[in-house]
Every structure is written in C-alpha cells, then in structure tokens.
C-alpha positions in Angstrom: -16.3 -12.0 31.9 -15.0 -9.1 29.7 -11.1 -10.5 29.8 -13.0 -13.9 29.0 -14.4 -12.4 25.5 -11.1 -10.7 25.2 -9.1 -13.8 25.4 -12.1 -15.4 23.2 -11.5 -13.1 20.1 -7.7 -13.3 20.4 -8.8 -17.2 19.8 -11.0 -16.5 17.3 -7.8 -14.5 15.1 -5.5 -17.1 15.9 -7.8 -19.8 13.7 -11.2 -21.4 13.5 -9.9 -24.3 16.2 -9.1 -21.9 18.7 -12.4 -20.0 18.4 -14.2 -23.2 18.6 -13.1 -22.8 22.5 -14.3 -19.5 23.1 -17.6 -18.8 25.1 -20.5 -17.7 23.3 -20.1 -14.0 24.7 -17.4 -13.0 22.0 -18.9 -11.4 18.3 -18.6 -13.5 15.3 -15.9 -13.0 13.3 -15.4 -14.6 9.9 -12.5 -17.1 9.1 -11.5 -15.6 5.8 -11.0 -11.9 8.4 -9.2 -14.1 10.4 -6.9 -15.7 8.5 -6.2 -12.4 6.6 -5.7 -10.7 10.3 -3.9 -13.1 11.4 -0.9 -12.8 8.1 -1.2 -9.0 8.4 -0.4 -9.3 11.8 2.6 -11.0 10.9 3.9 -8.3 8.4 3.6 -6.0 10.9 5.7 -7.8 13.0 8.5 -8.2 10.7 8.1 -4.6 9.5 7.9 -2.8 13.2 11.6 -5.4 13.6 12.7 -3.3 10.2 12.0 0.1 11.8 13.9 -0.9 15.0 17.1 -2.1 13.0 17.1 1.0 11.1 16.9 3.0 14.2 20.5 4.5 16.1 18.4 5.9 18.7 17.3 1.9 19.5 21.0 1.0 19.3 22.5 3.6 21.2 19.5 2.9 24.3 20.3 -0.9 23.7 24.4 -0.6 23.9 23.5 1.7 27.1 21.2 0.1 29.0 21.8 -4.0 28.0 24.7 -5.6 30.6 27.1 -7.2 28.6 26.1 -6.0 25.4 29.0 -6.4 23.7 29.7 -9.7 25.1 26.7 -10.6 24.0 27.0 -9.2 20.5 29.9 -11.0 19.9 28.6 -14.5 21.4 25.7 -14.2 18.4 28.6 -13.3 16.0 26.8 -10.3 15.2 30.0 -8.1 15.6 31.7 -6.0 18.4 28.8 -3.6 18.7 25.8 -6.6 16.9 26.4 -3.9 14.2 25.4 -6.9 11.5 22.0 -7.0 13.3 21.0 -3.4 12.1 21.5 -0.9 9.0 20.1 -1.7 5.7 21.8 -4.8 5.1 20.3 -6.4 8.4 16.5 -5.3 6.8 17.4 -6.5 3.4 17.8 -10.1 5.5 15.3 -9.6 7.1 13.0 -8.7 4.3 14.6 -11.6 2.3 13.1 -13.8 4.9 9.3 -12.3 4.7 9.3 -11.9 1.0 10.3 -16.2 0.8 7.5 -17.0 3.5 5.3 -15.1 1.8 6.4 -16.3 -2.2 6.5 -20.1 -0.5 2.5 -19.6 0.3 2.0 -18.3 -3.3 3.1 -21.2 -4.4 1.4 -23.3 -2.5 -2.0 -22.1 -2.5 -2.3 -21.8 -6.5 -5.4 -22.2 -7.5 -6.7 -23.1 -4.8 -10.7 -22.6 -5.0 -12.0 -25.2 -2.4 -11.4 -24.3 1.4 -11.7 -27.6 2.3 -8.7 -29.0 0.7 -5.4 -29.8 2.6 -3.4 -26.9 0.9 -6.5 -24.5 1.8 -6.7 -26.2 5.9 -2.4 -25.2 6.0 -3.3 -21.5 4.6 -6.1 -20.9 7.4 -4.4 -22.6 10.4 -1.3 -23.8 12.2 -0.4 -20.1 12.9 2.6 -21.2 15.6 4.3 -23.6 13.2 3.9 -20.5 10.7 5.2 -18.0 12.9 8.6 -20.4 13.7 8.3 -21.0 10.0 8.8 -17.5 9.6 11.3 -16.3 12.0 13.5 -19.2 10.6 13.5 -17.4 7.6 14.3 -13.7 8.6 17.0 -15.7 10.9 18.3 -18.1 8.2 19.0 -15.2 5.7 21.4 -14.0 8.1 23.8 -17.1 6.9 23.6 -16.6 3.4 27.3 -17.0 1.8 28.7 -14.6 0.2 26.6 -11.6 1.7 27.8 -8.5 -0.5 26.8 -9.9 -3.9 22.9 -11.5 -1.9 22.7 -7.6 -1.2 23.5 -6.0 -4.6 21.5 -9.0 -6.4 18.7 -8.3 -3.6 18.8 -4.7 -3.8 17.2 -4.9 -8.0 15.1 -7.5 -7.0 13.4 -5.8 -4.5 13.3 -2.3 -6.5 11.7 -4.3 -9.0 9.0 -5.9 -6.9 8.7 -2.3 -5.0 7.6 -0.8 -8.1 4.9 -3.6 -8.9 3.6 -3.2 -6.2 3.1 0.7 -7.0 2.2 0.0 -10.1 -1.0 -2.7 -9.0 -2.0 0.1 -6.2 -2.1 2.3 -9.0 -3.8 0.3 -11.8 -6.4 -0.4 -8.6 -6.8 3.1 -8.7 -8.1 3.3 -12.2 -10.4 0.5 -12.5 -12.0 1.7 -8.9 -12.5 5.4 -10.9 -13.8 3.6 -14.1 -16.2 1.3 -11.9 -17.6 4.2 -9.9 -18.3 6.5 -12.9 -20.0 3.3 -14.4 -22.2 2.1 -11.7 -23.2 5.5 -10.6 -23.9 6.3 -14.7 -26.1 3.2 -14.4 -28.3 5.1 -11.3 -29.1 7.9 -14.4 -31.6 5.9 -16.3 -34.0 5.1 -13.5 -33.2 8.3 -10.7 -32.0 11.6 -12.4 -30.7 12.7 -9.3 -27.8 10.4 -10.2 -26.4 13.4 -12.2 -26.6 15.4 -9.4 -24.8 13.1 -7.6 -21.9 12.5 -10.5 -22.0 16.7 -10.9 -21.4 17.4 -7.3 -18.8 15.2 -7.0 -16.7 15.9 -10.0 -16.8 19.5 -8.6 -15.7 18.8 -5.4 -12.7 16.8 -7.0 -11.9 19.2 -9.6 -11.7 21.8 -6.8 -9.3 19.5 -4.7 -7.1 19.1 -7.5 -7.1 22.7 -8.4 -7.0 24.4 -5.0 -4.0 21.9 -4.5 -1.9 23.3 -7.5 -2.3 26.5 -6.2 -1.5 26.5 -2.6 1.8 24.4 -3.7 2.5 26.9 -6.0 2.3 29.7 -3.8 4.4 27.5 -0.2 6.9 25.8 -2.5 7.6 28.1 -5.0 9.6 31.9 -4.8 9.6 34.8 -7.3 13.2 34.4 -7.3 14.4 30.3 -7.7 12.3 27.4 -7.2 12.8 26.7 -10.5 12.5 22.8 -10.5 9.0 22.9 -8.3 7.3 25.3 -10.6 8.3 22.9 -13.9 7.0 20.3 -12.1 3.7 21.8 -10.7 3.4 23.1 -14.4 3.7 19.8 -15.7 1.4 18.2 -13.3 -1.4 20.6 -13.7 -0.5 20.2 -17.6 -1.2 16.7 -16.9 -4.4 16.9 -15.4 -5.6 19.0 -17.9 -4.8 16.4 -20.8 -6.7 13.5 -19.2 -9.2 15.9 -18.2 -9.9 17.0 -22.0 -9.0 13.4 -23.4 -11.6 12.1 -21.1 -14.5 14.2 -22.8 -13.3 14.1 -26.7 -15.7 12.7 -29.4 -13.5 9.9 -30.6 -12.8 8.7 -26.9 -16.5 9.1 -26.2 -17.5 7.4 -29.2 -15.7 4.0 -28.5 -16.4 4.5 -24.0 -19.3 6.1 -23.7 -18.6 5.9 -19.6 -15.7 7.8 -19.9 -16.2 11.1 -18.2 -15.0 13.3 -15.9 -15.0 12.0 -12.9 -12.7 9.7 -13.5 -9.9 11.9 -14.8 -11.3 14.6 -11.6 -10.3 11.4 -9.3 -7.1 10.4 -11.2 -6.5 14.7 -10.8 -6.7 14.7 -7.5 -4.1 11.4 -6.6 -1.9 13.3 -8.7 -2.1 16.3 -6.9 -1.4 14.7 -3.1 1.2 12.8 -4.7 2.7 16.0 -6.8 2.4 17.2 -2.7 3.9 14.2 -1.0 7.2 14.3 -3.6 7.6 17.9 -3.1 7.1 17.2 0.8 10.1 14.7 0.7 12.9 16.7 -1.3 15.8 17.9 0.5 15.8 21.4 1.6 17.9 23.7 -0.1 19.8 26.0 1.6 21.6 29.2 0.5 23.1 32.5 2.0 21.0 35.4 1.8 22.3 38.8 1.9 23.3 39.1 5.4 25.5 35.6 5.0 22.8 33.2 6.8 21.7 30.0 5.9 17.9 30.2 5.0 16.1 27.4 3.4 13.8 27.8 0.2 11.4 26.6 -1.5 9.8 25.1 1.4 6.3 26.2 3.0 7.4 28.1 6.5 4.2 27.4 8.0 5.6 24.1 9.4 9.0 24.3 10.9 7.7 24.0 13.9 6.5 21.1 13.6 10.2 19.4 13.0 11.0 20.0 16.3 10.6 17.1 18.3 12.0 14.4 16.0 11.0 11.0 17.8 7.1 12.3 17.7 7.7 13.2 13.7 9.1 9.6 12.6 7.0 7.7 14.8 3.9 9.3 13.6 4.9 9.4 9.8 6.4 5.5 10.0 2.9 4.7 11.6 0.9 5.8 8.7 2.8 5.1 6.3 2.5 0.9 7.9 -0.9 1.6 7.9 -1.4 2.7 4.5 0.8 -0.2 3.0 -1.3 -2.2 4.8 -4.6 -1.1 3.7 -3.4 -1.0 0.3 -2.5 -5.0 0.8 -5.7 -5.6 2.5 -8.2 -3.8 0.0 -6.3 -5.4 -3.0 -6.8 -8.6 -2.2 -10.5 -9.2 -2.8 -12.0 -11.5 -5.0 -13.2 -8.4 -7.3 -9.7 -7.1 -7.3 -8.1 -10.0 -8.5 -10.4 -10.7 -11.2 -9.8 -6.8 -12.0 -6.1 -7.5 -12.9 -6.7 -10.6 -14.8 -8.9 -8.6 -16.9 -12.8 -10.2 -15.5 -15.1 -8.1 -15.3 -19.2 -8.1 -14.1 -21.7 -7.7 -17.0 -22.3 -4.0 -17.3 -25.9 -5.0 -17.6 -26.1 -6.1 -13.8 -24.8 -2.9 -12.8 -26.8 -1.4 -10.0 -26.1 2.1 -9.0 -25.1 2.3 -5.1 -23.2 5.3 -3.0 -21.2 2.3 -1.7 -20.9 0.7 -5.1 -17.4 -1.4 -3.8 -19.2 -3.4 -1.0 -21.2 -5.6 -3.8 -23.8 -7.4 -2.5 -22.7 -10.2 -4.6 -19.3 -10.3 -2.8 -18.1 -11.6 0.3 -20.6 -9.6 2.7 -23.5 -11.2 1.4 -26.0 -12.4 3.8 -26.0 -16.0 2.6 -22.9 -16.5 3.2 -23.0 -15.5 6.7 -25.5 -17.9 7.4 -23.6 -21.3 5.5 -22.2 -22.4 8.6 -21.4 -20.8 12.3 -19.6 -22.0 15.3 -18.8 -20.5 18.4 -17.1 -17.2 18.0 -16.6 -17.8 14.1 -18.4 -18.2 10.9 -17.4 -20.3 8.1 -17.8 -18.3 5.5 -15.7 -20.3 2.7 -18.1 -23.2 3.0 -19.0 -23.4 -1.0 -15.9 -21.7 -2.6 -12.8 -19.1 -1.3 -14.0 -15.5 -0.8 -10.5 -14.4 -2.2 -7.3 -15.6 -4.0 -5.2 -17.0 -1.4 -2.1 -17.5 -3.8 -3.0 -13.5 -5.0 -3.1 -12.4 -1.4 0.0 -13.9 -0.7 1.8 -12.3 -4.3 0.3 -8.8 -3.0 2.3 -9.4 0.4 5.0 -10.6 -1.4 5.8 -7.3 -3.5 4.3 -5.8 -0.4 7.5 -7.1 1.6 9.5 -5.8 -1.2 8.3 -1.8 -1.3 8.5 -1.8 2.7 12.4 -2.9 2.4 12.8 0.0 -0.1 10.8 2.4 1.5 12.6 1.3 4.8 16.1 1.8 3.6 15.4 5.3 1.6 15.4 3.2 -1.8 18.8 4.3 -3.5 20.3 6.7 -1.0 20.6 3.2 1.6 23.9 3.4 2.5 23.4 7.1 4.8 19.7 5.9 5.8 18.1 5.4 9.2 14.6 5.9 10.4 15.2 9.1 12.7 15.7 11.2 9.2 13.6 9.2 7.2 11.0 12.2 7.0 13.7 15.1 6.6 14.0 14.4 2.4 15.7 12.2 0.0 16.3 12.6 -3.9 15.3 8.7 -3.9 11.8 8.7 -2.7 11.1 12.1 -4.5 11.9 11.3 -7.4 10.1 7.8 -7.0 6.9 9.7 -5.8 6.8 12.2 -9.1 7.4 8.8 -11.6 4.7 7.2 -9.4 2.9 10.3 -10.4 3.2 10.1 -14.3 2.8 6.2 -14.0 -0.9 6.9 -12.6 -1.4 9.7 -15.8 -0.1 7.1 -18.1 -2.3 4.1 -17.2 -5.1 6.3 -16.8 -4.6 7.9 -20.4 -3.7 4.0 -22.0 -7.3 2.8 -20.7 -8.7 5.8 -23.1 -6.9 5.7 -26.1 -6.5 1.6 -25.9 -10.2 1.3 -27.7 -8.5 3.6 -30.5 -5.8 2.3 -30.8 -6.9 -1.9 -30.5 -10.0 -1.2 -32.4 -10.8 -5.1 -33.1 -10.5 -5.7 -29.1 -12.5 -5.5 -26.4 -12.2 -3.4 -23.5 -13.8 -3.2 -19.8 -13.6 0.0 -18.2 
C-alpha cells in the first residue's frame, strides 16, 4: 500500500490527469504546487547537468571508467576527449536551451487569467512532450553556427539577465521589510503589545548586523594589511548607519509615517551576510613572512580545516546555493509578488496585523479555495481565476536560467572555472556580491527619499 501512495503522488506532480488515477490513500496536493513542482523539477535537472559539465573530476571518472570513450566521443562529434560536451561553453548551450524553453512559456501564457483556457491546460499538463521539448533545446543549441560569437553575444546577455534577477530578489527584499513594518504597525492600534513585538525584533536585528561587523572585523582584518576589507567593512557599517538614521528623520517621517527601523535593521542585516559572503569568496592572499613561508592573510583561521576534503565542500556549497536559487524563484512568483513589482498594492486600511503576515488569508491558502473543486489525489484550486502569473513565473525562471549560467561558470573569470574550485574565491563573484550589496542600500534608500523627491506622486511602501 505505501509504494501505492508513493507512486500515487509522483502522479499527482506529474499533472492533474495522472492524479486522477491515484487511490484515495495519497494527501491532496494542489494543481497550481504541482505544476510549479513539476517546472522546478525541471530546472534542477538542467542545472545538476551544468554542475556535471563543469566538473573534471566527472570527466576524468567518465574517460576512466566508459569503454570506448573516445570512440564514442568522436561518433557524437563532441571531440577526441567529448571535450565540446563540458567547460563553460558546453553550459552556456546548455543554459541557452533552458533560458528559450522557459522565455517560449512566457510568451505563451501572457495574460493568461483563466485556467481553463487552452494556453492555461498546455502550462499545467503534457509534462513528457515538455520535457522532450526541453532537452531538444539544451541539445539543439549545441548546432548553433558560428559558436564563438553565440558565446561572446551570450555571455552579456546572460550577465544582464543575471543581474535582474538579483536585482527583483533584492527589490523583494524591500517591499517584504516595508510590508512587515506596516502590518505589524497596524497590530499597535488595537494590541500594544505590537510594540513590543516591533522593539524586540528591531533589537535582535540591530544586534545581528552589529555583532556581524565586528566579528568580520576582527577574522578578516590584521593590524598590519587588510587594507581593502577594513574600507569595505567601514563602508558597509557606514552604510547601515545612513539608512538607519534616514529611516527615522522628520522629513522622511513626515511624508511615510511607516518608515521605521525595522526595516532599515532588516535591510542592515542582508547587508551584513552579504558584506560576509563577498569577503568569504575573495582569493586568499598569500605572502612571505619573516622566516620565507607562504602564509595566507586576511582570512579567519578558524576554518581551514574545513577545506580539506574538497568533494564534501563543493557538493554541499553547490547544494545550497541550488536550493537558495530555487527558493528565491519559488517565493517570487506569487500572485502578491507580482503585483508588488508592477507597483499594486492592498489598501493599507485592510491591513491586519499577523506574526505570519506573508501567508494572507486572502491569498492562495485560503480555505475557499480548497474546497472549489477536489479529485482524487488533487485539488483544483484555479477553478475561478490563476493563483499566480504563469507568464511572471516563467520570466522569474527565465533570468533565473540566466544567474545559474553565471554563477556556474564563475561570471567573468569563465575561461579557468570548474566546479571543484568554485568555493576556493574569485574577484568575479566578490566583487558581484559587494555591488549586490550597495544595490540593496540604494533601493532601500530610493523608496525613502522617492516621496521627497516626487512630491506630486504617490507611493506604496
């Protein structure tokens, strides 16, 4: 019975059809999940395929352990060693392929608000011919005339999309602060223990942040050197401070009156892991100390231990960095998000103050709409209208398919990259991390000086 129910909710992810099958033993699962589920799985796929090409530890075991594997190599025309099927270039194919199967389902489901039409039945089913669909394009991009200009033209295109896809994680990030300084702010006029609430957890925040600074300060800085880290931990900390007292100042507080600090604590303490993360990812530098050995600065000591065992390191690191990427896509695609980013907004009025204020009860969880319509294994949740913007959900993976090829290939410093020293440091992804960094401090300050400076205009944070 269990590998019944097993097989049953494998259905139920593959499509509303196939859980239509299943026996009545399997848990409900929604179709919009599903669907969703079913498309992440798919980036995953394409992404754990990235990983592998950028891996010489999987070619060398492959060239060692495949009969005939240069026979083979050269039967695919992939070269004497298949040494067109892996390096950057094979992932920026690859990653072509993904970012047009994803861009070719934006297209297709624009505004699309019905889930009964024909476009909305093609977005929530036929997951083979989809699948085909989409290994015929990672496949097909590996026949594209002309392959060294494709890659240079690729290579801004997907630096581009890479960076809007930091930049909507990060303009996420504000409006989620804004909206949870404003609903809990709306708690305060019937419970006063709502500033309790908003107190403690500016503190606790604000003591993140600052602990953070310091302990960076003290591993990845020296008395003597470490010049570059302690300009840029000053900065940072400089940083926070300016939002911090921005956030508070009569003529900000005059035109927001939900401004506050627990936004700009948040917004303080995403600048601080990521001041950590870039700092985490520069190159060591190594010099000669007095006895003529090579000693490495400016790095926390604490940890080099750690290093050791390589494999264990980049699997781990490549495993949550997936997973983050992916619950970035999967919590930006919600109705409330979209209409975030094209500037809709609730009616402060209805505001009511929850400790889980981002599960609305107006959303997609509602319990009317788990009741519309149920089968066997799944629950037609869509019935009256979409529960999220299929075309948006497929732009997010889009730019999504974009940052994993950069991220993948070490962003500028491509041409020496591979996955077994994607963790040991790069100029590229530090110095993308630290303008990641000031992006966040810039949105965050434009939201409060906008009002100031657009005084005629109305603004929703």
């Amino acid at each position: 019975m269990s590998a019944q129910c097993c097989a049953g909710q494998l259905a139920c992810c593959c499509g509303s059809a196939g859980c239509s099958l299943c026996c009545s033993c399997c848990p409900k699962i929604r179709q919009s999940r599903s669907t969703r589920f079913m498309y992440a799985l798919y980036f995953i796929l394409v992404s754990v395929l990235c990983c592998v090409m950028m891996s010489q530890t999987v070619a060398n075991e492959m060239k060692e352990h495949i009969p005939f594997f240069e026979d083979i190599c050269k039967g695919i025309k992939a070269g004497d060693t298949c040494e067109k099927l892996v390096g950057y270039s094979a992932v920026y194919r690859v990653c072509f392929g993904m970012a047009c199967f994803f861009f070719i389902f934006c297209l297709l489901t624009y505004n699309i608000n019905n889930s009964k039409s024909c476009r909305a039945y093609i977005h929530n089913g036929f997951w083979f011919f989809k699948l085909l669909l989409l290994g015929a394009m990672c496949s097909g991009a590996f026949f594209i005339p002309d392959q060294e200009t494709f890659l240079n033209a690729w290579r801004y295109v997907g630096a581009t999309g890479a960076f809007l896809f930091i930049g909507i994680q990060l303009f996420l990030l504000v409006d989620f602060a804004h909206k949870w300084n404003k609903n809990w702010t709306a708690g305060t006029a019937h419970n006063k223990l709502w500033y309790a609430s908003l107190a403690l957890v500016t503190l606790i925040m604000y003591s993140i942040a600052a602990g953070g600074l310091i302990l960076m300060a003290v591993f990845y800085t020296q008395k003597d050197g470490c010049m570059e880290n302690k300009i840029l931990l000053g900065v940072n900390g400089g940083l926070c401070l300016l939002i911090s007292l921005v956030a508070i100042s009569p003529c900000v507080q005059n035109r927001q009156p939900h401004s506050g600090l627990l936004q700009s604590g948040l917004i303080s303490c995403y600048v601080t892991y990521l001041t950590f993360s870039a700092l985490s990812s520069k190159p060591e530098e190594v010099v000669l100390d007095e006895h003529g050995k090579n000693i490495t600065i400016c790095v926390p000591n604490l940890g080099q231990d750690l290093y050791r065992d390589e494999n264990l390191v980049t699997g781990l690191g490549t495993t949550l960095l997936f997973a983050c990427i992916l619950y970035s896509c999967l919590t930006s695609t919600t109705r409330s998000s979209s209409d975030a980013l094209q500037g809709r907004y609730a009616d402060p009025e209805l505001e009511v103050a929850r400790c889980c204020f981002c599960f609305s009860p107006y959303g997609e969880d509602t319990e009317e709409q788990q009741n519309l319509k149920e089968g066997p294994g799944v629950i037609y949740d869509e019935k009256r209208s979409t529960v999220y913007s299929y075309s948006y959900f497929h732009g997010v993976f889009f730019l999504a398919s974009l940052y994993v090829m950069m991220t993948v290939t070490n962003w500028f410093n491509y041409e020496s990259a591979n996955i077994e020293t994607f963790f040991s440091g790069s100029w590229s992804i530090f110095w993308v991390k630290m303008a990641s960094c000031w992006m966040c401090v810039l949105l965050y300050l434009w939201t409060l000086v906008a009002p100031l400076c657009c005084p005629t205009r109305q603004f929703y944070v």
